[in-house]
C-alpha positions as CSV (number, residue, x, y, z in Angstrom):
1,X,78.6,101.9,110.9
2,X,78.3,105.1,109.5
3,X,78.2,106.9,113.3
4,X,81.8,105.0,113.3
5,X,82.7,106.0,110.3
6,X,82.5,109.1,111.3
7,X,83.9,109.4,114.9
8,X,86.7,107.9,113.2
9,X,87.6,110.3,110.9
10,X,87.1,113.5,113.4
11,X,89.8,111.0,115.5
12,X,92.4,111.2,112.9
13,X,92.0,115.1,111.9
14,X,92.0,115.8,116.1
15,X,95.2,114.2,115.4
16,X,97.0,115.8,112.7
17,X,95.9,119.4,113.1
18,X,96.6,120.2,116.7
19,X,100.3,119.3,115.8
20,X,100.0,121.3,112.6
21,X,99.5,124.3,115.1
22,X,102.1,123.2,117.1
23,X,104.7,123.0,114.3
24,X,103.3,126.8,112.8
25,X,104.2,128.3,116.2
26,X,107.7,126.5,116.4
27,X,108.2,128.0,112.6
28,X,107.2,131.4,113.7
29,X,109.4,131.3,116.9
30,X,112.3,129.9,115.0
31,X,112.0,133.0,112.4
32,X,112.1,130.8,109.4
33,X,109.0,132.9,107.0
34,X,111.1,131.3,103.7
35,X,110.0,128.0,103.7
36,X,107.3,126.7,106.4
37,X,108.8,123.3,108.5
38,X,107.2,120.6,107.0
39,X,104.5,118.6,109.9
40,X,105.8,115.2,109.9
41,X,104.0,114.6,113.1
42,X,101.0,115.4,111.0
43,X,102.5,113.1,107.9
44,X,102.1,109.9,110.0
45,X,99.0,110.4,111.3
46,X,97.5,110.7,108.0
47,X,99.3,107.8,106.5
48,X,98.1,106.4,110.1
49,X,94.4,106.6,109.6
50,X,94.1,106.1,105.8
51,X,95.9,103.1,106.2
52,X,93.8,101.7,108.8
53,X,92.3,98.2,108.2
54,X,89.0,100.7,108.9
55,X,89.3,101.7,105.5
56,X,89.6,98.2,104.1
57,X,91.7,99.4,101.5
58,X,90.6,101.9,100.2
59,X,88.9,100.9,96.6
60,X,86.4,103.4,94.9
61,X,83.0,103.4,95.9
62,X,83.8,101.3,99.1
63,X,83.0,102.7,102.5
64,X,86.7,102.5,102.5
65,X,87.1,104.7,99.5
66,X,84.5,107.1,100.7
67,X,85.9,107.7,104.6
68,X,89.3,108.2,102.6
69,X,88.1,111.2,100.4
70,X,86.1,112.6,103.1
71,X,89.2,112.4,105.5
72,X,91.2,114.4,102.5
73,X,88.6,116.6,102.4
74,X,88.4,117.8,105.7
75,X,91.9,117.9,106.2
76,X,92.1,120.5,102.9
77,X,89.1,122.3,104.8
78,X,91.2,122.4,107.9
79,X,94.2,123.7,106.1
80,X,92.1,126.7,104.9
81,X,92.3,125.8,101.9
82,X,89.4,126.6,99.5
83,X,86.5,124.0,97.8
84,X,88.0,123.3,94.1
85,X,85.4,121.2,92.7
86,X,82.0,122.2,91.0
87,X,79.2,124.0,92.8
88,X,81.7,125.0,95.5
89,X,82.3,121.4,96.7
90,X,85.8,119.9,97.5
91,X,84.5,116.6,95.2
92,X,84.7,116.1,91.5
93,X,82.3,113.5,90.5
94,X,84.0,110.8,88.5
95,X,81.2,107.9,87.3
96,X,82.5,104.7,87.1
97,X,81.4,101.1,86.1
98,X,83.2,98.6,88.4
99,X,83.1,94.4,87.2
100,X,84.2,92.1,89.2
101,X,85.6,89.5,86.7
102,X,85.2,85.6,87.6
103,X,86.8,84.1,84.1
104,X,87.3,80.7,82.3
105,X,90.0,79.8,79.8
106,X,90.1,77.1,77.5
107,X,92.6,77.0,74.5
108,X,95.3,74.3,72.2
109,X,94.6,72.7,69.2
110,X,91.8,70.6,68.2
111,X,90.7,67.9,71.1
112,X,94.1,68.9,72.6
113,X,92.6,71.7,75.0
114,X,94.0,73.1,78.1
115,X,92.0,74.8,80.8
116,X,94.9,77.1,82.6
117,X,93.8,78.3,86.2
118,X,92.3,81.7,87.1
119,X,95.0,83.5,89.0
120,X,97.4,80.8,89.4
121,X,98.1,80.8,85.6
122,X,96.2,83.5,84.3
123,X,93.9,86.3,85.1
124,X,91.5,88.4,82.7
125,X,88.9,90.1,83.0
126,X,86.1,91.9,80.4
127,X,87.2,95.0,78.4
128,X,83.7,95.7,78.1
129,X,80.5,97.4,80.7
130,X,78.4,93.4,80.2
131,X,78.2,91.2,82.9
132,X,78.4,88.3,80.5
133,X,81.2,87.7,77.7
134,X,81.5,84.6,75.8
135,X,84.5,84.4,73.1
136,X,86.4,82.6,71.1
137,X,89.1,82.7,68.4
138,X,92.2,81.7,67.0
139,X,95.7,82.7,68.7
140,X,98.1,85.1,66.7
141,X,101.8,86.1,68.2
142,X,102.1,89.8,67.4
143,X,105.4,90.4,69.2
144,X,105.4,93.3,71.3
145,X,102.7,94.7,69.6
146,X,103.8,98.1,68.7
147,X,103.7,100.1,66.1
148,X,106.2,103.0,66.1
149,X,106.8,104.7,63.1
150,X,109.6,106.5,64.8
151,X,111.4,103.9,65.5
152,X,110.7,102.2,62.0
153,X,108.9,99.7,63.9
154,X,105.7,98.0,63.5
155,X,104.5,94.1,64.7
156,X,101.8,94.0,62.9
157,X,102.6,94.8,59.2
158,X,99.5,95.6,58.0
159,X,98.4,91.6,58.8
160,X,94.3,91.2,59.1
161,X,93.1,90.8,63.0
162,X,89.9,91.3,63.1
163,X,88.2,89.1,65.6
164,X,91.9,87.2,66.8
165,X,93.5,86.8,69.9
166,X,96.2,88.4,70.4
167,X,99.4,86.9,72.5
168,X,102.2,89.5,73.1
169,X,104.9,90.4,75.2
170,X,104.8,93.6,77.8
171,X,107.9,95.8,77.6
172,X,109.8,96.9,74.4
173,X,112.6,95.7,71.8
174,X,115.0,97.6,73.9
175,X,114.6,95.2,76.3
176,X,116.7,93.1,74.6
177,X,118.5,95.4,72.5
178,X,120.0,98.3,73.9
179,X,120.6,100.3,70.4
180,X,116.7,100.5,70.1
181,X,113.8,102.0,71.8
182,X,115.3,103.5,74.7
183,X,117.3,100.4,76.1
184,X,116.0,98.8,79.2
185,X,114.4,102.1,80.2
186,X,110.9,101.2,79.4
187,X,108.7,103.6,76.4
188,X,105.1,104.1,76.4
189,X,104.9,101.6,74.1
190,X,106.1,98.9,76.8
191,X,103.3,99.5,78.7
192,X,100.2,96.9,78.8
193,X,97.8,100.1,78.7
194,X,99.1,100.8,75.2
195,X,99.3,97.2,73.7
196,X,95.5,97.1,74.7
197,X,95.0,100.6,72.9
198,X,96.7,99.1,69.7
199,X,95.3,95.8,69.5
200,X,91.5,97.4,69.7
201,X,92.7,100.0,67.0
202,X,93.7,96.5,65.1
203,X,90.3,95.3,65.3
204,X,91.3,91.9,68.0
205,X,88.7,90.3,69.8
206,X,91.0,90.3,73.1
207,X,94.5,90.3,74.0
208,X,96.5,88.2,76.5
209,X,99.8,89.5,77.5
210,X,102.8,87.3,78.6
211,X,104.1,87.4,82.0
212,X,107.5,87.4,83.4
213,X,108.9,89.3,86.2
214,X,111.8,91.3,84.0
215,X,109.1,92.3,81.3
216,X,106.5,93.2,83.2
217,X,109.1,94.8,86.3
218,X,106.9,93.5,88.9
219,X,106.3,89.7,89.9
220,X,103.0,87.5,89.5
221,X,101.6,88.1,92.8
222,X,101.2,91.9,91.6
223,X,99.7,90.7,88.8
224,X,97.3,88.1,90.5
225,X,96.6,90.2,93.4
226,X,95.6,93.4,91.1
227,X,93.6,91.8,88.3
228,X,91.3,89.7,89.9
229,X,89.7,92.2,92.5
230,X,86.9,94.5,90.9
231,X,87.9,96.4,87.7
232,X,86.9,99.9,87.3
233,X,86.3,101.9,84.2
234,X,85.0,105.2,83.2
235,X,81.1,105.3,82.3
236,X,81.1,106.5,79.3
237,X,81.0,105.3,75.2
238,X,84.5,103.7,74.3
239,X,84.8,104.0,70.6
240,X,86.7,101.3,70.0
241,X,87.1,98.2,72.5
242,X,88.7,94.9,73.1
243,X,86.1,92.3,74.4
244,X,88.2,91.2,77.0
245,X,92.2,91.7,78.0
246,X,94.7,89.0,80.2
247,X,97.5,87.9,81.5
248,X,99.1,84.7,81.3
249,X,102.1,83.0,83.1
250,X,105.2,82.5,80.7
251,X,105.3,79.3,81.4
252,X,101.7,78.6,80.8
253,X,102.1,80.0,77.3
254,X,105.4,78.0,76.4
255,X,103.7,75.0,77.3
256,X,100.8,75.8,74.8
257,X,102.8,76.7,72.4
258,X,104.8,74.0,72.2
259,X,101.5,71.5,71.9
260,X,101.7,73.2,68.1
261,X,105.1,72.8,67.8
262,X,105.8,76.6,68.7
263,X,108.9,77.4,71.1
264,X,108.3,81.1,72.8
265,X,111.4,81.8,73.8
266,X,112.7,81.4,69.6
267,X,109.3,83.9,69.4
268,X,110.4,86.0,71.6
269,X,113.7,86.6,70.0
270,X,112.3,86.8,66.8
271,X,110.2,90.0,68.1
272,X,113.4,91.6,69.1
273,X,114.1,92.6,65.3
274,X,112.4,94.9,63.2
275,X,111.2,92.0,60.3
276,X,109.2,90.1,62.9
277,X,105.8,89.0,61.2
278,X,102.4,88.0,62.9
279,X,102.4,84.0,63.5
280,X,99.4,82.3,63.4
281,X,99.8,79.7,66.1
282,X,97.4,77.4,65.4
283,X,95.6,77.5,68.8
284,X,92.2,78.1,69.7
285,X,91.2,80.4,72.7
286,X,88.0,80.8,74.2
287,X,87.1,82.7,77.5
288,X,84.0,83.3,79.1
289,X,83.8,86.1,82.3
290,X,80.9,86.5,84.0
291,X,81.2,90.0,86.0
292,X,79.4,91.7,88.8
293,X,78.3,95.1,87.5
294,X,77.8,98.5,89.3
295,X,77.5,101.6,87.7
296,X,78.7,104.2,90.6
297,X,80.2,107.4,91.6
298,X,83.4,108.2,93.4
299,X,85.1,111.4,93.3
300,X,88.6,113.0,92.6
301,X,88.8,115.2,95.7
302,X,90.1,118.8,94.7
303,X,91.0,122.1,96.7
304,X,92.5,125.4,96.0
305,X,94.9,128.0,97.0
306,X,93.8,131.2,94.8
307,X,96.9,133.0,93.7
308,X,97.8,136.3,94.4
309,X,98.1,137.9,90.7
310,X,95.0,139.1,89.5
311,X,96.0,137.7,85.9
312,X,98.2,135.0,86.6
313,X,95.5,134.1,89.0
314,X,93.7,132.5,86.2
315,X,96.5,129.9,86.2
316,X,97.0,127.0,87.8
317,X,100.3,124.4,89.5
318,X,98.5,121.3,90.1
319,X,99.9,118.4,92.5
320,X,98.2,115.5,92.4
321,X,98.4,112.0,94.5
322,X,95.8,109.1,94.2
323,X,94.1,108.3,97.4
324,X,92.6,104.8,96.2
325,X,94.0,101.6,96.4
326,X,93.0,97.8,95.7
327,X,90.6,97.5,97.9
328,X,89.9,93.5,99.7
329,X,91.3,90.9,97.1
330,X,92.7,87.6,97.4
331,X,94.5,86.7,100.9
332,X,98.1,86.5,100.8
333,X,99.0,84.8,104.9
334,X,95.8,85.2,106.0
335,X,95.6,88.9,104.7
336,X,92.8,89.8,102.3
337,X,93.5,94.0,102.6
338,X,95.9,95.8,100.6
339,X,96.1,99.1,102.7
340,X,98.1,100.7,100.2
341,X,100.5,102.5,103.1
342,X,103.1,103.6,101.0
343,X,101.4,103.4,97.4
344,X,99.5,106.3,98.3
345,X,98.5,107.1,101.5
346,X,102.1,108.0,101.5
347,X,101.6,110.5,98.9
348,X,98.4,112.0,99.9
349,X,100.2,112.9,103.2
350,X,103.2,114.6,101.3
351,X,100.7,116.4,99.3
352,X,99.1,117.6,102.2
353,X,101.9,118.4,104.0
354,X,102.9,121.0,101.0
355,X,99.5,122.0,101.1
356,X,99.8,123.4,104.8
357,X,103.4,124.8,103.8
358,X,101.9,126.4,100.9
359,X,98.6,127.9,102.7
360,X,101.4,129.4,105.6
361,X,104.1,130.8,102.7
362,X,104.1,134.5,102.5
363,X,103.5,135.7,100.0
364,X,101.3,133.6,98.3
365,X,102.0,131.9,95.2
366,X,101.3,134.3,92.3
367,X,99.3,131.8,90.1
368,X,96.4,129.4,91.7
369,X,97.8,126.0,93.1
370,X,95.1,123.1,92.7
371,X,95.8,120.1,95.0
372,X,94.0,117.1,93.6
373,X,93.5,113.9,95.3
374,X,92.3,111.5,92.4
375,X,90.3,108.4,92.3
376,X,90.8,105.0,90.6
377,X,94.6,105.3,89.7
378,X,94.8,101.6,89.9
379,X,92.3,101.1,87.4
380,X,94.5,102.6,85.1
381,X,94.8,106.5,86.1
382,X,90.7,107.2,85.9
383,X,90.6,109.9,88.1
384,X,92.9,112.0,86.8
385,X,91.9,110.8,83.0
386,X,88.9,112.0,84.0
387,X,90.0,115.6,85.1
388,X,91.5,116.0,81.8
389,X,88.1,115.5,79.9
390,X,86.7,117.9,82.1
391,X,89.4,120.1,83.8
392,X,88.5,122.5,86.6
393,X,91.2,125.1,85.0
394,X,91.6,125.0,81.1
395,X,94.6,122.7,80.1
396,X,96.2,125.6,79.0
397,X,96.2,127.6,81.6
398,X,97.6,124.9,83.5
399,X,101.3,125.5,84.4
400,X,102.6,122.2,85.2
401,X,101.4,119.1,87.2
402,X,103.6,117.5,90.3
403,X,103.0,114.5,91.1
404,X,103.5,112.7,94.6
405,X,103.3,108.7,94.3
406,X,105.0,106.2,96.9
407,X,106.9,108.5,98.5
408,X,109.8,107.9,101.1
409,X,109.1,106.7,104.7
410,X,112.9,105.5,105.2
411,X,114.6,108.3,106.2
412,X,117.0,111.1,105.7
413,X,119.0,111.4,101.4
414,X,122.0,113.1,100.4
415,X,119.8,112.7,96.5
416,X,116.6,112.8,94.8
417,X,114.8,112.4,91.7
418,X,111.8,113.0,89.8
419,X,110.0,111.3,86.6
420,X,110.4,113.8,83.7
421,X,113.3,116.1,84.7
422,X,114.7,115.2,80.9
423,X,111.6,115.9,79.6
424,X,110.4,120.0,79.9
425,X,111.7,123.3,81.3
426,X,110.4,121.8,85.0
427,X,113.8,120.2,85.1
428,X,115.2,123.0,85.3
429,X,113.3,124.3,88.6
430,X,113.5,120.8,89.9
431,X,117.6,120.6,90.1
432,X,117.2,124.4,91.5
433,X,114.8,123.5,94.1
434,X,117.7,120.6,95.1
435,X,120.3,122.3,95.2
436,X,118.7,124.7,97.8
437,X,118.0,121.4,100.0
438,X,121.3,120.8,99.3
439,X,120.6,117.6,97.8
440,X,122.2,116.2,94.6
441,X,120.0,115.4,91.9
442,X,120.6,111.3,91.0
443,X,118.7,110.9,87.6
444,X,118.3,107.2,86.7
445,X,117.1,105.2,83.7
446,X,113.1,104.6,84.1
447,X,113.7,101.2,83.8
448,X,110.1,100.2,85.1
449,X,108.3,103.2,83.0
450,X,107.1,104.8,85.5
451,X,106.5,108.3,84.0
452,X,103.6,106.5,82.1
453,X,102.1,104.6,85.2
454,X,100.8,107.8,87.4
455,X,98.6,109.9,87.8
456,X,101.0,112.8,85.9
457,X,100.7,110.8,83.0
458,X,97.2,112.2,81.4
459,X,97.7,115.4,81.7
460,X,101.2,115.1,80.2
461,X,99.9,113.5,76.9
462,X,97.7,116.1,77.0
463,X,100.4,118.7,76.8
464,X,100.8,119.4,80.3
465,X,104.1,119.6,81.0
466,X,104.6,117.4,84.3
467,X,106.9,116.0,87.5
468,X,106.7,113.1,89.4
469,X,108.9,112.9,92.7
470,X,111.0,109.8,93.5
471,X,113.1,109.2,96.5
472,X,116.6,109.3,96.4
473,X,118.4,106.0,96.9
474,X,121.7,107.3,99.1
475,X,120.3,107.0,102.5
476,X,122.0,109.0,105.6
477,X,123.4,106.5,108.3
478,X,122.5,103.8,105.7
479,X,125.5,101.5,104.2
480,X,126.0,102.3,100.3
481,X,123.2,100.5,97.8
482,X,120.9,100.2,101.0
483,X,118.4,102.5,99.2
484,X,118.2,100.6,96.0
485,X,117.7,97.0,98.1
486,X,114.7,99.2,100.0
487,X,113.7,100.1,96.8
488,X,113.8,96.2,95.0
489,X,112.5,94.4,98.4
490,X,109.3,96.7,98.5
491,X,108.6,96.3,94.7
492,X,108.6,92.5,94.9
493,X,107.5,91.7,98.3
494,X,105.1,94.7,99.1
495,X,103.7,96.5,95.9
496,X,100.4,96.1,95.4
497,X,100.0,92.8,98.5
498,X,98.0,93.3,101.8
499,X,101.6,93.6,103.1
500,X,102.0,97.3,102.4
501,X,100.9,98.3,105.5
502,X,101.4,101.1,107.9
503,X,104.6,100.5,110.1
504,X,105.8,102.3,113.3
505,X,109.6,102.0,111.9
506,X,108.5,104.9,108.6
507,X,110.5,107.7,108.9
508,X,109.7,111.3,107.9
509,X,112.6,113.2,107.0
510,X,113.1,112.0,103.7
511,X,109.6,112.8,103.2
512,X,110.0,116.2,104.2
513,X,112.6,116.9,101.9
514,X,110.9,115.8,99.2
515,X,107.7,117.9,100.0
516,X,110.1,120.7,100.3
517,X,111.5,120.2,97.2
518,X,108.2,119.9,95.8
519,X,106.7,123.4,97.4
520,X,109.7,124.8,96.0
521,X,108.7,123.9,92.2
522,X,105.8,124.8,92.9
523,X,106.6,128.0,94.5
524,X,108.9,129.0,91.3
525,X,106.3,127.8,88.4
526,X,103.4,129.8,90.2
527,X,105.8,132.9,90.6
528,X,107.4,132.6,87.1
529,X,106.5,134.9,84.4
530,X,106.4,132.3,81.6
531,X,104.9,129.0,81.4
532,X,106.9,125.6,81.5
533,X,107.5,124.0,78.0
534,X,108.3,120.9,76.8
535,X,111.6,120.4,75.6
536,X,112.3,119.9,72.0
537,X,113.3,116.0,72.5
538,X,110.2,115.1,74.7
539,X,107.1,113.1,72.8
540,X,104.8,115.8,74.2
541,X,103.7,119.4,73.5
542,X,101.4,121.4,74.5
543,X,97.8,120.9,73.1
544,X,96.0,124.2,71.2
């Protein structure tokens, strides 16, 4: 197997790199030094092999995951691009603890108890590095669960919690109030990562989060489909932990609610205003998960172009794309692999495709560029939260941080976007870069919050300022609103199902222009005198 493993890999670089050369000397002939073409011969083939059923989806610490960040890292060795890890190695070590959660739930009132189905009705799993959790205790509805002093906000008004379980809603008020929060474009505090974050900081036992398809921007299958394979977390001492964390169908939870004489959907409107109080529902959870433990290593996958200033050497662009996905979980028509084509092998190819553009530019960059192909993103960013606790260029040193996640294998735009462009002086470089593509810069409501769902995302609460590149949504020889049906179809039918797969009909050249865009950022941050900043109105600054 592992005789195969390899053979397979040297297969896909013999097939990337020879075109690589190919496309150099067709640069060079056309007289085009500016800007290096961008390979997209070499873009398919990568998205090609590390979407191969071979790699069986790629999850961390998998002979999947493994062939994946040795592929990346012989592709960054074939690029001449230099090791960026420790001890002269292209591989961060990340340590990990993955649990693969098998769970029980039984909860109502008294001898009226309901035992809701794992991932049909619910899915959890432990919050916790123990193979065995056994819990119980009573229900409280906490809203959204946020506490937000800036908005004059706060669900849980100073109510004791301690050893409760806690029912909430994903998203925010603005959801149903567009005067508050930032409308129906999703805040931090939306996001099921936080709610965890504040309901450990409230002392809960667990937390169980209420599904619907507008709230949580993505439909049950994602949720089924991405909770109930193995968990990962990093292996190290939490401070402060939940005992377990779930998700629950809306549905299921009305029906339990209303066994106590409860109505969720009155609940729910009652969290929309700022008096909203705890409610004590009356019901009684308990949950038991039983989880297969490993403690293992996988690696954030890291290489360098050195800059050419012998002080601004010293600093550092980073772009980063996740190479993991979800591994083998449950089969959806027969299909048990999520390949995870476009969410990320598509982006580790557009990050290596600016890598080669970047190791041909002349001259080189002024300040170092660090491409970073990170682990466990779907375990909730891991990899790159990990590269923040120990970064391979001090955090502030580090210029900015592009990130390239699900990128676009449909074709040609007259626009384009990028997560953050509102945010810091990157913004600034970003519409610059488009305009030289000649591309119009379409900046829409993050309405899903993605800014706070990559890989970006650490390093920009840690006061990096940072980017992460969208497609745009007007496609060339595609009728108007084409772009944004692409767009909805692949986040309901494809995200994170065995069904995002590698497909002969992706085209490149939207793709390319994003990469382009991209080298240009980069080019300008790494050649600028000053640093990036955060803009006055962002949430972030930089860290001292």
């Amino acid at each position: 197997m592992v005789t195969f493993g390899r053979r397979a890999l040297t297969l896909g670089l013999a097939l990337a790199f020879p075109l690589a050369r190919h496309a150099t000397a067709q640069r060079r002939a056309a007289r085009e030094p500016s800007l290096p073409s961008i390979n997209t011969w070499a873009i398919d083939a990568h998205i090609k092999y590390l979407a191969d059923d071979l790699l069986e989806g790629r999850a961390p610490a998998t002979r999947g995951g493994r062939l994946a960040a040795k592929y990346v890292a012989a592709a960054f060795q074939a690029l001449g691009l230099e090791p960026g890890g420790p001890s002269g190695s292209y591989f961060q070590p990340v340590a990990l603890v993955g649990m693969t959660p098998q769970p029980t739930l039984a909860w109502g009132k008294g001898s009226d108890t309901a035992t809701p189905r794992y991932r049909d009705d619910f899915v959890a799993w432990a919050e916790r590095p123990e193979d065995h959790i056994a819990v119980d205790g009573d229900v409280v509805f906490v809203g959204y669960g946020i506490r937000a002093s800036e908005w004059q906000w706060d669900d849980y008004k100073g109510v004791p919690l301690r050893g409760k379980v806690l029912l909430m809603l994903v998203n925010d008020p603005g959801l149903q109030d567009s005067t508050i929060f930032n409308g129906k474009a999703l805040t931090y505090y939306g996001r099921w990562t936080y709610k965890l974050e504040e309901a450990a900081r409230q002392g809960a036992l667990g937390a169980l989060l209420v599904h619907t398809t507008e709230s949580a921007t993505y439909p049950w299958e994602v949720v089924r489909g991405s909770w109930s394979v193995e968990q990962f977390m990093l292996d190290r001492a939490r401070p402060q932990s939940l005992a377990f964390a779930g998700w629950v169908q809306h549905d299921v939870a009305q029906r339990a609610l209303a066994q106590v004489g409860l109505d969720l959907d009155a609940l729910t409107r009652a969290a929309g205003r700022r008096d909203f109080r705890p409610v004590s529902t009356g019901i009684h959870a308990a949950l038991e998960i039983a989880s297969a433990l490993r403690h293992v290593q996988s690696d954030n996958v890291v290489a360098k172009l050195p800059g050419s200033d012998a002080r601004l050497g010293a600093e550092a662009v980073l772009f980063t794309a996740h190479w993991d996905h979800k591994g083998i979980g449950p089969a959806v028509s027969g299909d048990s692999i999520y390949n995870g084509a476009e969410d990320n092998a598509s982006g580790v190819a557009a990050m290596l495709a600016a890598a080669q553009a970047l190791a041909e530019a002349a001259p080189r960059p002024r300040r170092t560029v660090l491409f970073i192909a990170t682990t466990a993103e779907e375990s909730g960013l891991l990899g790159s939260e990990a590269y923040v606790q120990a970064p391979l260029f001090p955090l502030e040193r580090t210029a900015a941080v592009l990130n390239l996640d699900v990128t676009n294998v449909r074709g040609a735009t007259r626009d384009i976007d990028a997560l953050g462009i509102e945010r810091s002086t990157l913004g600034d470089a970003f519409r610059a870069a488009a305009r030289a593509e000649s591309l119009d810069v379409r900046h829409l409501p993050d309405v899903r919050g993605s800014f706070y769902r990559s890989d970006h995302f650490p390093f920009a609460r840690a006061g990096v300022p940072a980017l992460s590149f969208k497609s745009g949504l007007d496609f060339v020889s595609r009728p108007e609103g084409w772009g944004k049906q692409q767009e909805e179809e692949y986040n309901t039918h494809r995200y994170h199902q065995p069904s995002d797969e590698y497909s002969h009909s992706f085209r490149y050249e939207g793709m390319a222009q994003q990469v382009r865009v991209a080298v240009r950022v980069a080019v300008a941050v790494a050649n600028a005198p000053q640093l990036p900043q955060w803009l006055p109105s962002s949430e972030f600054q930089r860290q001292h």
